[in-house]
C-alpha positions in Angstrom: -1.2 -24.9 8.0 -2.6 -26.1 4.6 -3.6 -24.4 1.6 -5.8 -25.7 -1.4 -4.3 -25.9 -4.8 -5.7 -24.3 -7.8 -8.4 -26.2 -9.6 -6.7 -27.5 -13.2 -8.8 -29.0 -16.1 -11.6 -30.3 -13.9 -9.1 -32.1 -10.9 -10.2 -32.0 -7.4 -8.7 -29.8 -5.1 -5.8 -31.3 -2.9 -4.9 -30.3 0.4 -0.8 -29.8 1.3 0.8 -28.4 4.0 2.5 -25.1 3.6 5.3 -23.0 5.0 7.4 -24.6 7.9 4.8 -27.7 7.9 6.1 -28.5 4.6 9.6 -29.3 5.4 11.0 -27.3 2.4 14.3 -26.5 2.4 15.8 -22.8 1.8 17.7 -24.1 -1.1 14.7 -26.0 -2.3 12.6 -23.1 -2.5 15.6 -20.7 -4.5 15.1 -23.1 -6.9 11.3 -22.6 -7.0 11.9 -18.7 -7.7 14.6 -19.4 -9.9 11.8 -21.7 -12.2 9.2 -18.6 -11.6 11.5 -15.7 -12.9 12.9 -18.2 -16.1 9.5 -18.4 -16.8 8.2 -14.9 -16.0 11.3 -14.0 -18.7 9.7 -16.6 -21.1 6.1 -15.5 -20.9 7.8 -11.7 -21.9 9.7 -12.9 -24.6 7.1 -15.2 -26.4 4.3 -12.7 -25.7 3.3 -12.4 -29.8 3.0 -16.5 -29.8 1.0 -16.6 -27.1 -1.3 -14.2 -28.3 -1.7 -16.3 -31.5 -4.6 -18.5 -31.4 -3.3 -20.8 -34.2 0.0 -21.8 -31.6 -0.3 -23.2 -28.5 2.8 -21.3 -26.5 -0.1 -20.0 -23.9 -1.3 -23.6 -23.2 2.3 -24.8 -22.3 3.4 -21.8 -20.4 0.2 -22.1 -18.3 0.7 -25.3 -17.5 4.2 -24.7 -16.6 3.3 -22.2 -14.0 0.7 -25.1 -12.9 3.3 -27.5 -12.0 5.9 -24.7 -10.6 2.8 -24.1 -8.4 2.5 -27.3 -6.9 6.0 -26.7 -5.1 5.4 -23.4 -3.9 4.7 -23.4 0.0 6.1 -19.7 0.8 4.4 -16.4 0.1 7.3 -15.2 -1.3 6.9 -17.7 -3.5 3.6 -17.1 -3.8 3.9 -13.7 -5.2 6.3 -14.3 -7.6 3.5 -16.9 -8.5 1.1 -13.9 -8.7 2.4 -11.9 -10.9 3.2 -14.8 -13.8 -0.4 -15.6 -13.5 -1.3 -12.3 -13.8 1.3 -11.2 -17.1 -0.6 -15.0 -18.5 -4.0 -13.6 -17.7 -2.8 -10.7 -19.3 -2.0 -12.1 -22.5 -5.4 -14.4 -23.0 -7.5 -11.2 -22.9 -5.5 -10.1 -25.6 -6.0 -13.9 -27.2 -10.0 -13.4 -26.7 -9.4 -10.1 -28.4 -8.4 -11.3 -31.7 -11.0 -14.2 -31.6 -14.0 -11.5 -31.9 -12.4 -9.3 -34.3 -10.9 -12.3 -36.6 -13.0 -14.2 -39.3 -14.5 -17.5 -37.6 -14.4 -19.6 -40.6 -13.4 -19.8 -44.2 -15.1 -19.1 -47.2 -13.8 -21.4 -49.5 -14.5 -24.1 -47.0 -18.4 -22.6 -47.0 -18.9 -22.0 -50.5 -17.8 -26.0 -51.2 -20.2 -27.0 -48.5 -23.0 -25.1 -49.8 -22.9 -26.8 -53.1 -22.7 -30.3 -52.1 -25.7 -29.7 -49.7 -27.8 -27.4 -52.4 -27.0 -29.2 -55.4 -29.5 -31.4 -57.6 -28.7 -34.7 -57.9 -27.3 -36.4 -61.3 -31.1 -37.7 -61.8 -32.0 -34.4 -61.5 -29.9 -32.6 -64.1 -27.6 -31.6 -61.9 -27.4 -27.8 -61.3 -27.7 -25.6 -57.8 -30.9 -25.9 -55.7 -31.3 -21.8 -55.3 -34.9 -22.5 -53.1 -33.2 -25.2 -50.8 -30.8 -22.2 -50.0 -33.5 -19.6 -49.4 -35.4 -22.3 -47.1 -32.4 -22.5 -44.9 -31.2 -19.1 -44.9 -34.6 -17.6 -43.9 -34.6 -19.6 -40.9 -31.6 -17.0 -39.6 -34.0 -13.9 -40.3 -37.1 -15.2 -38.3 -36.9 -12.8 -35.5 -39.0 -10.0 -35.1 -37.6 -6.7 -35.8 -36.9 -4.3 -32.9 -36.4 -1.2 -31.9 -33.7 0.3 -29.6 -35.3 2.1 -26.7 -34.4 6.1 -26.3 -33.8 7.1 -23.2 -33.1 11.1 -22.3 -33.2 14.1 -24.4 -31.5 14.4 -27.9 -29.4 17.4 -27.3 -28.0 18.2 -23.1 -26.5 21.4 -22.5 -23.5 21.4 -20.5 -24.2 24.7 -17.8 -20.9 26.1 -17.0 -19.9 25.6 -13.3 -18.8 29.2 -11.9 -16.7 29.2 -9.4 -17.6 30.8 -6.1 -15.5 33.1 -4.2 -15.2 33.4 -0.9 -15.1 36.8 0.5 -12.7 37.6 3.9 -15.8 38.5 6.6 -14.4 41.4 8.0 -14.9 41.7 12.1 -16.8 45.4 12.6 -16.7 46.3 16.2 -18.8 49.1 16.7 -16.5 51.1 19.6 -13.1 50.9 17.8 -11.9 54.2 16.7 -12.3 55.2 13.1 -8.5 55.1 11.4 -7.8 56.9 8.1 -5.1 55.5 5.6 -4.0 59.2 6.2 -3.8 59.0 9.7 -1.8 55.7 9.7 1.6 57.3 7.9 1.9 60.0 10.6 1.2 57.0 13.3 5.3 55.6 12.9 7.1 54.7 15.7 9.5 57.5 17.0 13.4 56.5 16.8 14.9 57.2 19.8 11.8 55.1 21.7 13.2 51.7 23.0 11.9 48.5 22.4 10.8 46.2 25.5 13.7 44.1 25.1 15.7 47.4 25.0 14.0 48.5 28.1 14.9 46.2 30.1 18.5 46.1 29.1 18.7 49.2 30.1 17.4 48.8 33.4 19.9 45.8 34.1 22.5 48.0 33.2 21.4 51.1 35.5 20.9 48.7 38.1 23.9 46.9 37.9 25.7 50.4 37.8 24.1 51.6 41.0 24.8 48.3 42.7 28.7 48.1 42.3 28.9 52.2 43.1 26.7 51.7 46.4 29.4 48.7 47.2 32.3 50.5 46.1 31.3 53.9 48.2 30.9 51.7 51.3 33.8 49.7 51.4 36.5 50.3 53.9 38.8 53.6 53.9 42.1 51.6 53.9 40.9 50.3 50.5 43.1 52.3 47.6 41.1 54.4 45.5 42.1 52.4 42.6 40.5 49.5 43.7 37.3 51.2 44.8 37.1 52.7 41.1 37.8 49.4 39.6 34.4 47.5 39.3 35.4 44.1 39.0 36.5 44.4 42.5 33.3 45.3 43.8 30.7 42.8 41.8 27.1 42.5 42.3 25.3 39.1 42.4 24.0 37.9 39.8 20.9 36.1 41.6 20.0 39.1 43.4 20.5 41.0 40.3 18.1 39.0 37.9 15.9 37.2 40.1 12.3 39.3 40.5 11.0 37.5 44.0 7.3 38.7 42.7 7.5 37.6 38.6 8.8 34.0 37.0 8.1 35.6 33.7 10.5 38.9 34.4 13.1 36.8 36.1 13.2 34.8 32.2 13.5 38.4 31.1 16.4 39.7 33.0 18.5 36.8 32.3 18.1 36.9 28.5 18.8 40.9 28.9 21.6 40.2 30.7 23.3 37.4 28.3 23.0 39.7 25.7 25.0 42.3 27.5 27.4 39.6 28.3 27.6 38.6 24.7 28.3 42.2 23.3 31.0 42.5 26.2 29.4 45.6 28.1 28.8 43.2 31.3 31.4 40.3 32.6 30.4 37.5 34.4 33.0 35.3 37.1 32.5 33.5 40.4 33.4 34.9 44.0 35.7 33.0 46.5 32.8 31.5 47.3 31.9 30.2 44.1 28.6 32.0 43.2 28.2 34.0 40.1 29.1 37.6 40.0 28.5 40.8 37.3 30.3 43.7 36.5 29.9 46.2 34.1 33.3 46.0 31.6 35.5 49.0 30.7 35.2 50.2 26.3 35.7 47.0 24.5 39.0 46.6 22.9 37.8 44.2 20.5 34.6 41.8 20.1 34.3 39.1 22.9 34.6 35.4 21.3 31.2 33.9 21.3 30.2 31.4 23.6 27.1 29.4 23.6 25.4 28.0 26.6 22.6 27.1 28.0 20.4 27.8 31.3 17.4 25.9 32.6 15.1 27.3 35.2 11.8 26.3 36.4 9.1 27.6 38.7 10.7 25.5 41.3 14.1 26.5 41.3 13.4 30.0 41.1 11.0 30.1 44.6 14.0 27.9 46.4 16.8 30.8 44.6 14.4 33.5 46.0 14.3 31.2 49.3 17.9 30.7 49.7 19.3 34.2 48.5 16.8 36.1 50.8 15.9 38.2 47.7 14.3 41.6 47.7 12.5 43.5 45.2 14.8 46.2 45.9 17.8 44.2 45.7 18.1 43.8 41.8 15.9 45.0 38.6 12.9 46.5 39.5 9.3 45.5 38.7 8.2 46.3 35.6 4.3 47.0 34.8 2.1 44.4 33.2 -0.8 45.9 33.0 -2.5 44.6 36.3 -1.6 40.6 35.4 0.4 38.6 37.8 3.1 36.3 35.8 
């Protein structure tokens, strides 16, 4: 790689090798940035002087940066470089500045040169040459008068923007029922109606009811009537409980029913000798059930081979619920 180094006072541009083809070393170049920020701290502090026309602090801190230049091969380096050039650049606008707003010469330095050039001579009589200074002055006021071209009208009034608000377009469908604000306060939903979560809740729970009391009634006569009356001893399972063989989507639904009866304590939840899962509804809580967080992944998959496997029935566990002629 090569780069071209910047033009200074008229020199032709040299070709060097940069980054690794340069062979700097790494402490070589920490000396670089150490030059580039003493100087960077320089250009701040001397900012007024180099600003002065009359010194000549921005001629040696640009050459300075020149010769720091030369050894950078780096564009870290290179950046650092950046930024002194630009604070430098910076400070000769201001420089430029002052030269069009300051005076460009000095009187005293005119007015003496303007005698000895419009003077008579000692043959003469001596004395100031008034015509010889109208001759040469009237040579600056030899151009033609002009006049400024106008260009739009004299006076523009400024029209107020308004602002334009968008109105809501309101969908009118021409068979929907007309509804008074009247109407709408008697139209509240009645209390003891049940939500569809609450719904189906309840229909776990009647169905896990009727399964443990068909299993208890039919168990064998030499079973005590204590056990037959004790539910845990007669638990139905939970696959055939909560799996719908006809809906994914009410299978999903049964489950979450059914952990949150689990989670309040109203249903309890062990595995069999045979290590399946098994539910039973729970006697009156004696106090709140520690919380327990887990979770349960089922796909579309799973739930045909469960169905499959379990030989599940649509009158083994929850019933199908309506959904309005839609097959989930």
């Amino acid at each position: 790689m090569a780069k071209k180094s910047r033009n200074d006072g008229g020199k032709t541009k040299e070709k060097i090798k940069v980054m690794s083809d340069s062979g700097q070393t790494e402490e070589e170049r920490r000396v670089v940035r150490r030059r580039q920020r003493s100087l960077a701290k320089d250009i701040q502090e001397t900012g007024a002087d180099m600003e002065d026309v009359s010194k000549a602090t921005f001629a040696e801190k640009r050459k300075k940066n020149n010769e720091i230049y030369k050894e950078v091969n780096y564009a870290r380096e290179a950046a650092l470089d950046a930024e002194n050039l630009v604070a430098i650049s910076e400070k000769v606008s201001k420089q430029a500045n002052k030269l069009v707003s300051a005076v460009r010469y000095d009187t005293d330095k005119v007015i003496k040169q303007l005698i000895k050039r419009s003077s008579f001579s000692e043959d003469l009589g001596g004395g100031f040459d008034w015509e010889k200074l109208g001759k040469a002055a009237g040579r600056c006021f030899n151009m033609v008068p002009f006049i400024q071209f106008m260009n739009g009208p004299l006076r523009k009034e400024v029209k107020e923007r308004k602002e334009k608000v968008s109105k809501k377009r309101v969908r009118v469908d021409e068979e929907a029922e007309e509804e008074r604000p009247e109407e709408v306060l008697t139209q509240q939903k009645d209390k003891n109606s049940l939500s569809g979560m609450e719904d189906i809740i309840k229909s776990v729970n009647k169905t896990l009811k009727r399964t443990v009391e068909r299993k208890s009634s039919s168990s064998s006569s030499t079973s005590s009537k204590k056990k037959r009356s004790d539910p845990s001893s007669n638990p139905a399972c939970v696959v055939k409980l909560v799996v719908n063989p006809k809906s994914f989507t009410q299978t999903a639904e049964n489950i979450l029913a059914l952990s949150f009866q689990v989670k309040k304590g109203d249903i309890a939840v062990k595995t069999n000798e045979e290590g399946l899962p098994v539910a039973f509804p729970t006697a009156m809580r004696q106090h709140t059930p520690m919380s327990k967080q887990s979770v349960l992944s089922l796909n579309m998959k799973q739930w045909r081979e469960m169905v499959k496997e379990y030989h599940v029935k649509d009158y083994d566990g929850v019933p199908t619920r309506a959904t309005g002629g839609k097959k989930s």
